[in-house]
N, C-alpha and C positions, 0 to 999 in steps of 0.2 A: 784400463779394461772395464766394461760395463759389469755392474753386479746384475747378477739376474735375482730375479723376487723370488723367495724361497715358495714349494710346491704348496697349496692348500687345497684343501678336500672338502671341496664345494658341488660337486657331483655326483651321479649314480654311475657312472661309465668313465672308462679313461682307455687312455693309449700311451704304453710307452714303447719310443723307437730309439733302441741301442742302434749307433751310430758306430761307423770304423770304414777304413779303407782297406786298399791291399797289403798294405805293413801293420794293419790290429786286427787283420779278418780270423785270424788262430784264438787269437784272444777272445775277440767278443762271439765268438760261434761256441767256445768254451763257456763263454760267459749266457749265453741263452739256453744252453743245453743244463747251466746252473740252476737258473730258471725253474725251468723246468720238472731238475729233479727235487727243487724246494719251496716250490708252490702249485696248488690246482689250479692252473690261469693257462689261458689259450696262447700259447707258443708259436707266431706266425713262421713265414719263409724267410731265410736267407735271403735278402736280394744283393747280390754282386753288382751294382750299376742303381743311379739314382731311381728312384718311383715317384710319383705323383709329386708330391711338393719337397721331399726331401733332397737335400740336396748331396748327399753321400750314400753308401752304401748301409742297409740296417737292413735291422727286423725288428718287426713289432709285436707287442705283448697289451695284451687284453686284460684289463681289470677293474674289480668292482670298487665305490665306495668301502665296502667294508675289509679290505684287500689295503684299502690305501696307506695308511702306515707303517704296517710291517713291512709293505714291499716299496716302497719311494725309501727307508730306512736301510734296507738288505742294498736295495742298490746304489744309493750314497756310500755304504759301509763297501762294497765290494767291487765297482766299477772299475776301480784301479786306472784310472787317468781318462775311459771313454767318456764320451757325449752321448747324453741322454736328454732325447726332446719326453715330455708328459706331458699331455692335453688333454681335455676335456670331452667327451663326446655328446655334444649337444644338439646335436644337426644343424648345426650353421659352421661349416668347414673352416670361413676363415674365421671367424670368432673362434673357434674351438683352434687353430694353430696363432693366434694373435694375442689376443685379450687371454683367453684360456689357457695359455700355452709358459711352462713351465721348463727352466732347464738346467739339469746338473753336471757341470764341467763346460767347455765352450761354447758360447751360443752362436749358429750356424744361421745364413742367411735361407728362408726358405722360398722356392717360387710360389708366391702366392697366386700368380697370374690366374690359374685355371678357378679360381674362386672368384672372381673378379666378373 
């Protein structure tokens, strides 16, 4: 199994997308409404069905540099076996899902195509 590089806080913006299917959608919809209620951070949509370059069902969470260890820590500590992509938001999309791109529990193949 590939190790993935542990996250670094090398930026002003980030994304993370909690990752699950239809057998952890109870879980991780639990798990963002966690979120939610133990941080001030922007709590996207639910999506049931891949989006953009993801290749499973998530949702995504907004957060600052100064955001970034308490909460890459809270979700190591709490994830309870999902996949969590963290990236970077730099305005270079694939940089920021490649180079930039961070992840805790499975790494998932993403389409990078539309950046291309």
């Amino acid at each position: 199994m590939k190790q993935s590089k542990p996250p670094v806080n090398v930026h002003d913006a980030y994304h993370a997308h909690i990752y699950c299917d239809a057998t952890t959608a109870v879980q991780a919809k639990a798990f963002c409404d966690a979120i939610d209620t133990n941080f001030d951070l922007k709590v996207g949509r639910f999506h049931e069905k891949p989006v953009g370059p993801h290749p499973c069902w998530s949702c995504q969470v907004i957060f600052a540099a100064e955001d970034f260890d308490d909460f890459i820590a809270w979700l190591e500590e709490y994830r309870k076996g999902l996949t969590v992509l963290i990236h970077g938001l730099t305005g270079n999309n694939l940089k920021d899902h490649t180079d930039y791109a961070y992840w805790l529990g499975e790494e998932k193949q993403l389409n990078l195509s539309m950046f291309l």
